[in-house]
N, C-alpha and C positions, 0 to 999 in steps of 0.2 A: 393818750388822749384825755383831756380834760373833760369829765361829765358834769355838766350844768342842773344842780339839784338845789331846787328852792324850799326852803322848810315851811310849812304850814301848821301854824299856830291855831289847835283850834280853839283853845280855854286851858288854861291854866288853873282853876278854881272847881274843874271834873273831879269827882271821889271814883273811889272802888273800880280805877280803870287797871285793867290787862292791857299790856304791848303783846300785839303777833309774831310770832316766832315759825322757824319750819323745822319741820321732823326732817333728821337726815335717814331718810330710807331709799329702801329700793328703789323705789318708784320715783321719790325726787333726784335722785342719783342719775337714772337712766333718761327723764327726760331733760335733765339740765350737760348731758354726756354726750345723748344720742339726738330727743327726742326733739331738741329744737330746729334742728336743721331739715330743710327738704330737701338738700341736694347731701345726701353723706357723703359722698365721692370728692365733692369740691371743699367739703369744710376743712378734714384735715390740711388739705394745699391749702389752702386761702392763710386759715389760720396759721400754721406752723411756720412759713413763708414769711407771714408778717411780723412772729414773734426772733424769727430770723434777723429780719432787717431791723428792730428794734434792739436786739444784742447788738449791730454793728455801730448802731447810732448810739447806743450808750458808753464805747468804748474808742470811738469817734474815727471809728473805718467805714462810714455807710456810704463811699465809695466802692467798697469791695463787693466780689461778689461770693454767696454764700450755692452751698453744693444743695442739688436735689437728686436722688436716685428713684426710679421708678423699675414696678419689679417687671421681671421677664420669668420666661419658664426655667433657667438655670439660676436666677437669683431673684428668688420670690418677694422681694422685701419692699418698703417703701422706706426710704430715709431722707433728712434735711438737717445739714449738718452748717451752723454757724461758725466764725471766727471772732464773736464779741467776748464779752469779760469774761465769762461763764456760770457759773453757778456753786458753792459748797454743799456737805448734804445738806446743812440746815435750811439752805434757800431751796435746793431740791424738797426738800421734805414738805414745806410750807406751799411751795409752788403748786406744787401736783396733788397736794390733801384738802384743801383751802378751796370751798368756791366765791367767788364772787369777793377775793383777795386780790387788789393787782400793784404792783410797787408804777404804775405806771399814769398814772393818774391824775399828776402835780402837771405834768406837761405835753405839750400840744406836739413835741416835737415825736413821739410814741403814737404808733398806731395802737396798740390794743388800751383796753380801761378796765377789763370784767373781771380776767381772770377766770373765763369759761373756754377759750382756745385752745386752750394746752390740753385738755382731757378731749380734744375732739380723733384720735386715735384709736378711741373707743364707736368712734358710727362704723369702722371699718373691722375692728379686728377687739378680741376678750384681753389682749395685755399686749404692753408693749415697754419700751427699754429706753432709758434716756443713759446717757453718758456724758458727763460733763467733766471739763479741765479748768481747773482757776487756782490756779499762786502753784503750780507747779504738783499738781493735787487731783488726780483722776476719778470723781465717784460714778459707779454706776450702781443704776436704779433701777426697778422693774413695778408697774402700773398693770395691775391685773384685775378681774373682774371675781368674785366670789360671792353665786346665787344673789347674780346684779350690782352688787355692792362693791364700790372700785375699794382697791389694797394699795399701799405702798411697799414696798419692800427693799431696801440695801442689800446688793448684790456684791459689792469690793470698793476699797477701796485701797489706792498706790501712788507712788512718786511718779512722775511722765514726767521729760523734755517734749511733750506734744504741745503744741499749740493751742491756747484757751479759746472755749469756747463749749458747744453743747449741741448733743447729735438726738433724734428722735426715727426712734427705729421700729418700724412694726411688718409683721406680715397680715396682709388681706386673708379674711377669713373667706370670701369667693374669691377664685380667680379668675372669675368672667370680670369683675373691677377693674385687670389689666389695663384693656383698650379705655375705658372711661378714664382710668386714671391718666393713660396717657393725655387722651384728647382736653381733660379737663385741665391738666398741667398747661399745656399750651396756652388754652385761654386766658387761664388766671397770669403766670409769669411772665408772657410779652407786654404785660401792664406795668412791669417794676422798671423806674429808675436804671439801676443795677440789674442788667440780666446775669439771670442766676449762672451757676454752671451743669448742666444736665444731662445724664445718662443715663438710659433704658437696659436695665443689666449691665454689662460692661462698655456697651458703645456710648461713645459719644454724641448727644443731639441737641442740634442746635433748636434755640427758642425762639416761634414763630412771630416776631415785631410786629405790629400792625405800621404798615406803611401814612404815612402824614402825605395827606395830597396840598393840604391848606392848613397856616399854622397862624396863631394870634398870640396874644396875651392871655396866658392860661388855658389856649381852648387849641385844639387841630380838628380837621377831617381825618377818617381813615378813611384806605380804598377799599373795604371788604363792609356787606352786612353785617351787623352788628348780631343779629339773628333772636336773640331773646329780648330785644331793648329796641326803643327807638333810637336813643343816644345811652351816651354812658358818663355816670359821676365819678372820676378819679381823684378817691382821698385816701392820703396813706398808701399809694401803691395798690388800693383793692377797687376792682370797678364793681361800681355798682348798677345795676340798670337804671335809666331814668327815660320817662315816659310822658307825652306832652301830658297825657291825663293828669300826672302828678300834678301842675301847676296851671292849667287851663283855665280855671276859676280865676286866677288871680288876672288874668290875661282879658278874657271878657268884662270883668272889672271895669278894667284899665281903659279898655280901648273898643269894647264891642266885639261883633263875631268875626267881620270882616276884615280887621287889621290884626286879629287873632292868628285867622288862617294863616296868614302873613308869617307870622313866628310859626306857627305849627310847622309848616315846611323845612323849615331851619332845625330842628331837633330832629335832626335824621343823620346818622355815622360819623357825629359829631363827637369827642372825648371832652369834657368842663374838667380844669382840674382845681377841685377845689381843695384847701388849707383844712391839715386837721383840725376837725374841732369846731368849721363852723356851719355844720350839720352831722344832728343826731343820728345813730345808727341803730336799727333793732338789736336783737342781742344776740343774735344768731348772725350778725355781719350781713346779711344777705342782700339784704333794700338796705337803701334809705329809711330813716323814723322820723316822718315825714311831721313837721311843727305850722302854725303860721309863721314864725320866724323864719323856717327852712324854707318854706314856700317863695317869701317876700324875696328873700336872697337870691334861690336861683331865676326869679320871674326876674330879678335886675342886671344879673349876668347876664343871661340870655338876649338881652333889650344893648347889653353893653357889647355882645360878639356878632351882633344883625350889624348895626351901626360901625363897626371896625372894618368887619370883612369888605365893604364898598373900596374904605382907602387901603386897604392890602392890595387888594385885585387892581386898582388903577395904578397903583406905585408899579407892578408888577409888570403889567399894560407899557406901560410906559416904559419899561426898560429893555423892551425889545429891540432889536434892530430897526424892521420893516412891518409895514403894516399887515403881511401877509403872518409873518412871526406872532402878531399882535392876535390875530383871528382862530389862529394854530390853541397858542396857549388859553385865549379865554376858551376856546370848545372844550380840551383838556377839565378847564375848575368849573366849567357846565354841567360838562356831562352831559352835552347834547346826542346821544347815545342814538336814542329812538328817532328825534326828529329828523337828524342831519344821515344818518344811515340806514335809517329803515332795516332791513334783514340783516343787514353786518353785522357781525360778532365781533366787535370793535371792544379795547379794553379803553376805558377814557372815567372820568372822574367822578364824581356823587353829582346827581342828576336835580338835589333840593333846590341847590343856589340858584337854577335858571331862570327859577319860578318868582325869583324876587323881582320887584318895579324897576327896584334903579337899575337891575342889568340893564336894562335898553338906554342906561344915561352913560355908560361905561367909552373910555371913549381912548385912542392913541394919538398922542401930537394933534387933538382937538378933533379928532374924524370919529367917527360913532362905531366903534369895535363890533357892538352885536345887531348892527343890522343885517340881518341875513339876505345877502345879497346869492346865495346856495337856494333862496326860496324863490320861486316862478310867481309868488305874492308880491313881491317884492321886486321885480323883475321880472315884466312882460314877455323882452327879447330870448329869455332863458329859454321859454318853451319851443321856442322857432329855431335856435342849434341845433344841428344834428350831430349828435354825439352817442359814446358807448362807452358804459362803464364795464373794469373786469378788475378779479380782484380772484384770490385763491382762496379754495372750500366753499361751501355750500352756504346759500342763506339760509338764516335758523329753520324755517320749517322742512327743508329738504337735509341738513349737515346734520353726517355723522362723523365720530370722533378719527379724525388722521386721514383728513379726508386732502388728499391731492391734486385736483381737478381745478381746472379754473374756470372758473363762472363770467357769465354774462350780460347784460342788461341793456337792452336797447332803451327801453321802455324805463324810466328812472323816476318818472312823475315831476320832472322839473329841480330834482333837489342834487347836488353836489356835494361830496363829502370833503371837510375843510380835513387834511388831516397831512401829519408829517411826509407819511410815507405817497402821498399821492402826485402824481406825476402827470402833464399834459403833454399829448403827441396830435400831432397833426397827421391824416392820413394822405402819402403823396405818393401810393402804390395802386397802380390799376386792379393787382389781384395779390394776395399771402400778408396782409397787414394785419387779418386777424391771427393767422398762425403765428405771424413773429413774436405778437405778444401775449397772446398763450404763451408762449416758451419764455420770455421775458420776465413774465410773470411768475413763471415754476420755477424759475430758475434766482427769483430774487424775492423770498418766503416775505410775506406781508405787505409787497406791492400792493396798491391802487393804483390801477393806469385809466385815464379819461382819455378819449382819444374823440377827435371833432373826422366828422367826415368832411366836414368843409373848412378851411380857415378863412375868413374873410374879416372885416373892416370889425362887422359884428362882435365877432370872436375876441380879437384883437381888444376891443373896447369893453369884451367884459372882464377878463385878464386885469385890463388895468382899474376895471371897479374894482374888483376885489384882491387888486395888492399883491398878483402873483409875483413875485421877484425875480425867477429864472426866464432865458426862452424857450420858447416851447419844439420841443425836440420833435422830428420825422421819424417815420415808421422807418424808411430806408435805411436809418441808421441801426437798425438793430441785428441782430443776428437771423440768418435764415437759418432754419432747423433743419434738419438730415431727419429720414422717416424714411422707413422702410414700407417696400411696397407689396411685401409677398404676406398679401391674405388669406389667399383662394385655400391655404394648403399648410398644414405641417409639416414638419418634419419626422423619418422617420423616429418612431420611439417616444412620441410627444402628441399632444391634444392642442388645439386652441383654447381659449380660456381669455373670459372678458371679466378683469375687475370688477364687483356691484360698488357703485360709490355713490348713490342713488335713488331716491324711493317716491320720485315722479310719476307713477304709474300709466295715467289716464292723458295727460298732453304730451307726452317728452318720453316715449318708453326707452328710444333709443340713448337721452341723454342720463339714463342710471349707468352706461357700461362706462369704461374706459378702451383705450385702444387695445386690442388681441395680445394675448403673453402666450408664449410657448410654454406649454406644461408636462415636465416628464410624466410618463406614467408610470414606469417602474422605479420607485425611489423611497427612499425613508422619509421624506417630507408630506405630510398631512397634507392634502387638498380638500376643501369644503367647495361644494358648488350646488349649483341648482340649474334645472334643466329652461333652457330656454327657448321660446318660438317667438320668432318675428318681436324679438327685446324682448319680450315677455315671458314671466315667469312661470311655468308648468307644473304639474305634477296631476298624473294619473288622469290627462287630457283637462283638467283644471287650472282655467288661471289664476294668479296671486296676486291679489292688491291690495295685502292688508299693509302692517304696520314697517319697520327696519327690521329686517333679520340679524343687524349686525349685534346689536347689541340682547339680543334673545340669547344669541349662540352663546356670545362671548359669554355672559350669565350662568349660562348652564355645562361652560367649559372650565366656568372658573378662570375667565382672563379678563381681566378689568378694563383693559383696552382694546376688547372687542377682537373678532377673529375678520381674516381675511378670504372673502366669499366672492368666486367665480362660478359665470355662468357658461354653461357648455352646451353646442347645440343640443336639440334635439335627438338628432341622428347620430350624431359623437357620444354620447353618455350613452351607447345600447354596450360597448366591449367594454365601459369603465368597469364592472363588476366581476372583471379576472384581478382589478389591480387595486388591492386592499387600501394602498393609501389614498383613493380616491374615495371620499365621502359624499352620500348626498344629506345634504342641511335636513331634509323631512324626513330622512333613514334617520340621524341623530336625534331629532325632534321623538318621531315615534319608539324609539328604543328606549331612548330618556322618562319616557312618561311611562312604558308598560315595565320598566324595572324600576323604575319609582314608588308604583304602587303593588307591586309588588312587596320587596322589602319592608315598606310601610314604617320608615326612619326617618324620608325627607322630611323638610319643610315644606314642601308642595304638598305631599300626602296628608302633613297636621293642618296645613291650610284648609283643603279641599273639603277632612274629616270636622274643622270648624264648622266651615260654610254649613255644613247637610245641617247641625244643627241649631244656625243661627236663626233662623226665622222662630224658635220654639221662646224667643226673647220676646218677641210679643204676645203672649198668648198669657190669659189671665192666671192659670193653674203653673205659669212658668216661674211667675213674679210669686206665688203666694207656696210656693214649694221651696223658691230660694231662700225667702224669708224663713222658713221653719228651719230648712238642716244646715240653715246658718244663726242657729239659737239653738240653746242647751236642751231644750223643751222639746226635740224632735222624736230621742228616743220614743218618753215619757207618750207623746202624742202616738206615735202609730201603738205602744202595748193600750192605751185606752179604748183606741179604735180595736183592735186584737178584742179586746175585752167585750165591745159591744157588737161583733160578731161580724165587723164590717172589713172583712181580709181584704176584698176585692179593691177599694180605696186602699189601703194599707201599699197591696201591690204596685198600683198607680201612681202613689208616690217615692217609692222606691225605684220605679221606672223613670221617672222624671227625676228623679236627685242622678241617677245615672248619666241622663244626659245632660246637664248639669256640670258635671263631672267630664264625660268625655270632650265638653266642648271648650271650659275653661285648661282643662287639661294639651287641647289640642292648639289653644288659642293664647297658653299662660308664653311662648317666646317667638309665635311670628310677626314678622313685622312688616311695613305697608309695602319696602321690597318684595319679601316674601308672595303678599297677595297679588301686587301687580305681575310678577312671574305668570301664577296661576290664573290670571287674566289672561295671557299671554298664550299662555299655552292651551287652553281653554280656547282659544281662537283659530291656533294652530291644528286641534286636533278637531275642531268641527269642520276644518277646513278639508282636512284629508279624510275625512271618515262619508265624504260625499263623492258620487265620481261613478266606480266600475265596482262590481259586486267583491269582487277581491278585495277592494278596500279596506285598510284597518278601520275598526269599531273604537277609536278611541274616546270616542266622546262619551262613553258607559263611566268612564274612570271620574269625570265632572259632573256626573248626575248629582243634582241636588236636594232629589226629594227622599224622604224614608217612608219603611214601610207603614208608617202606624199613625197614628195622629192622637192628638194629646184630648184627654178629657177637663170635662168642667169639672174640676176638684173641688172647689169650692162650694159651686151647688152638693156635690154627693155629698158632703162634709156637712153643709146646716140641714141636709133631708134628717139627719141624727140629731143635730144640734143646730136648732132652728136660729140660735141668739147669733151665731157666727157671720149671718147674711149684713148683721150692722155695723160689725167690727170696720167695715171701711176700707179706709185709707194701711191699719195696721198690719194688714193680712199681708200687705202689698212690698211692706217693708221701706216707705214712705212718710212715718210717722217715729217716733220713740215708741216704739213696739215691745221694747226689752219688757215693761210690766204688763202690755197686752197679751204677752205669750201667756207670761205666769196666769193675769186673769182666764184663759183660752184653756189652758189645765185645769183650772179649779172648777169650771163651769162644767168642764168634759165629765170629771170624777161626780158634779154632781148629779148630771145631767146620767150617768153611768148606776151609780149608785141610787133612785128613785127608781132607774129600770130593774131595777132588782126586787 
């Protein structure tokens, strides 16, 4: 990549001038290595990846693809091996001793410029091993750290019939880095041209693409949140985030705030692929190094991908069959998600585009594509159909994951869902029209069926507003379902048992079960259930209407896709407790938490031991205790206070750096899973710890208070040293405090030595 550096002249005619120069030390060493990046994990990939595809483009295979390995627990390593020219030692040598050396720099067609990439193997691990082949010539190299200071060192070199090119090989000095390296792989390589070739230890893994839902001139949608970015800058193969903030000045400018918003919308899961070179990059690759020049440029792109996507979308429009085809595909580049489906968990397209003006100019063979003719807005007669929508699993606030059950909706608010899979039936059965398509429905995964109770002239005439193409089929036609009719009873050697698929509690209790299963009870198969009365959930004569049980259990089972939980009468679950593989969910719940803390290893237990002492964060003597035994000056301060005969404070803060300690300690690897668990179970165990005197106590185990409460240290502290009450903001560790400390000593010794 070409760096655009302007020389500035300031005088020619200056005496007795020094030019600046830098020490090559430690400390320049380590942050120009380590210290630039915030993400360690992604720089080696970002970096070495790209110095990759720049060997192949120099040797003019950057079609190919270049290897990555990431380490596993049998092969700890991280490697990225090229097939470009290669290297000799002397370009080895130079490469990796050399900072801010790069042969790459003359042209735009190279991703790197700095010649800071290459050492980025060092955020991760004290040495690491290059091996390069060029002209039939294998040297390998070893890049080691010695008290900070990176080493070069030559390891061999030999003749090879191997194929030129150059391999960078390190082990992670954590191997908690694993999973991060994987995940951050993924992200960074479904960005390359050329996907790499990839494998986690020995296996083979494919690289996750982001899918293009909409593509232009230099620019696509993907189907996935971007997550760190609004949109993303693709230059060289490396994304960078980009964010309307970046360029919104230029936009208000331009146009005001109101045609602003306008674009703002549009910078959402959006990929720019912009030309090396015609934006600056910090020096750490990370962002954008944002110029007004950079700014001007993408505020023009941006103005130039609103303006395209119109005649993309209508070319598109237009090349459908029928008009119903035409309605299908724009909801699809919509994304009309929320409007058009309400609670369905519909996969359909990035939701920014809908928000633009000209959508409503969009149009098929001259007829208005996006008038929503699915809206009772827009369409009086809509609300006067009587119709039912069904569709399989749950609407988002009641679905849990693999859920079976087919849903239903009288009540739709007037709206329609345009969508491939959806399907119109007329009802011409006096009675079983709803069953048939239930069974219709389960039996064909991702149906929508609309079904009119009536058909008339009505119906007919909104069919042909909105373009349906097919005719519309009869319940008659469908399958009648076989059901068995023996409820009353088991069989011998078996329980009934009702699926939970469900967590309607208060209108619908009967609509969480599914139909009755025969359940062995003598078997090696786990059963999880929970007792129920009248649909309802029990325990200990209490009912249960808290959160989903499915995904609690599954959590605490360790099964990611959640466990399967039957509900058993009442009166049935009294002889389950001869037959071991029958579980109750609140037996597991309460076992789980009193061997939890027990042990005292979970993550619920570090959680829990958090929480007791996170409120002690607010508290004045909290802040002004952290600041001390997080500065050198701590010893030094409590032997003062020793000295002026004040133990008692001494003690006090040695009590507080403890909790301190056990709470960063307790707090330094859980995570909002973590906490949301012990929400959870905190719910769970107030819930059972109420009821019948036999009750378990568990809600002892979530007590959040301690025994002691914290003093005003501060005040005891200037009762001796009266001058401490002004120190401020320093105490607090809110300020550059490092020379506060040191003054906070010298005052103490004086203020020590006068009492003498």
């Amino acid at each position: 990549m070409q760096v655009s550096t302007a020389p500035n002249v300031v005088s020619n005619t200056l005496t007795n001038t020094t030019q600046y120069s830098i020490k090559a030390s430690a400390k320049a060493f380590k942050i120009l290595s380590d210290g630039l990046y915030s993400d360690k994990v992604k720089a080696p990939i970002r970096e070495l990846s790209t110095n990759a595809y720049d060997a192949h483009v120099a040797k003019g295979n950057a079609d190919s693809p270049f290897d990555v390995h990431l380490p596993s627990v049998a092969e700890p390593w991280f490697a990225i091996r090229d097939y470009g020219i290669g290297m000799s030692k002397h370009e080895l040598e130079t490469t990796y001793t050399t900072y801010f050396d790069s042969n790459k720099t003359h042209s735009n067609d190279f991703v790197g410029c700095m010649g800071l990439g290459s050492k980025t193997p060092f955020t991760l691990s004290d040495a690491f091993t290059v091996t390069s082949v060029k002209n039939g010539l294998k040297t390998t190299v070893i890049n080691y750290l010695d008290e900070d200071v990176p080493n070069f060192s030559i390891i061999s070199e030999e003749a090879t019939d191997e194929a030129s090119g150059t391999e960078v090989k390190f082990t992670p000095t954590e191997a908690d880095s694993y999973r991060k390296l994987q995940e951050s792989a993924q992200e960074i390589l479904g960005y390359f041209d050329v996907t790499p070739n990839l494998t986690i230890g020995a296996t083979k893994e494919d690289v996750k693409v982001p899918t293009k839902v909409l593509e232009g001139t230099g620019w696509y949608y993907v189907d996935k949140q971007l997550g760190y970015s609004d949109s993303i800058i693709l230059m060289g193969n490396v994304a960078y985030p980009f964010n309307f903030s970046d360029v919104d000045g230029g936009f208000e400018k331009k146009y005001g705030w109101n045609e602003t918003y306008e674009y703002r919308r549009l910078v959402n899961n959006i990929v720019f692929r912009v030309p090396i070179g015609n934006l600056d990059v910090t020096a750490s690759r990370e962002e954008i190094g944002w110029t007004t020049e950079g700014r001007e440029y993408m505020v023009n792109f941006v103005e130039r991908v609103y303006n395209e996507i119109k005649d993309i979308m209508n070319d598109q429009l237009n090349e459908c069959e029928n008009f119903w085809d035409a309605r299908l595909l724009l909801n699809s580049m919509l994304g009309y998600a929320e409007e058009y489906y309400g609670d369905f968990d519909r996969e359909v397209g990035n939701g920014s585009i809908g928000h633009f003006k000209w959508t409503e100019q969009l149009t098929w063979n001259g007829m208005t594509v996006s008038e929503r003719f699915g809206d009772a807005d827009k369409n009086p007669n809509l609300e006067k159909m009587d119709y039912r929508l069904f569709w399989l699993g749950y609407a988002k606030r009641n679905r849990y994951r693999g859920a079976d059950k087919v849903n239903r909706r009288s009540d739709v608010h007037g709206i329609i869902p345009f969508d491939t899979e959806l399907e119109f039936f007329q009802n011409d059965l006096p009675t079983g029209s709803v069953s048939r398509i239930n069974h219709y429905v389960r039996e064909n995964h991702g149906k929508v069926v609309l079904m009119f109770d009536k058909f008339t002239n009505k119906e007919r005439k909104y069919l042909k507003l909105i373009g349906y193409p097919t005719e519309v089929r009869k319940t008659s036609e469908l399958e009648k379902p076989t059901r068995s009719y023996n409820h009353s009873s088991a069989t011998k050697g078996t329980t009934l048992g009702y699926e939970l698929t469900g967590d309607s509690w208060w209108y619908n209790p009967r609509g969480n079960w599914d139909e009755d299963e025969e359940l062995t009870l003598d078997s090696k198969k786990v059963v999880y259930y929970v007792p129920i009365k009248n649909w309802k959930i029990v325990q200990n004569d209490n009912e249960y209407t808290g959160r989903s049980l499915h995904g609690l259990l599954g959590n605490i089972l360790n099964k990611e896709d959640g466990v399967k939980i039957y509900g058993i009468k009442v009166g049935s679950t009294k002889r389950l407790h001869k037959y071991p593989n029958f579980k109750n969910v609140f037996d597991v719940f309460s076992d789980f938490i009193v061997e939890t803390f027990k042990n005292k290893t979970n993550k619920v237990y570090q959680s829990v031991v958090a929480k007791k002492f996170y409120h002690f964060k607010t508290h004045s003597s909290y802040k002004m205790v952290f600041t001390l035994i997080n500065n050198r000056v701590f010893k030094k301060v409590c032997i003062l206070l020793k000295d002026s005969g004040n133990d008692e404070l001494v003690k006090e803060l040695f009590k507080i750096r403890r909790i301190i300690g056990i709470n960063n300690t307790a707090s330094s690897e859980i995570t909002d899973e973590d906490n949301s668990l012990v929400d959870d179970l905190r719910t769970i165990a107030q819930w059972l710890s109420r009821g019948r005197m036999d009750s378990p106590n568990l809600i002892k185990y979530f007590n959040s208070k301690v025994s002691y409460d914290l003093k005003n240290t501060r005040k005891m502290l200037s009762e001796d040293y009266p001058m401490v009450r002004f120190m401020g903001s320093a105490m607090e560790g809110s300020d550059n405090y490092t020379d506060s400390m040191k003054n906070l000593v010298e005052y103490m010794e004086l203020v020590n030595s006068s009492n003498k």
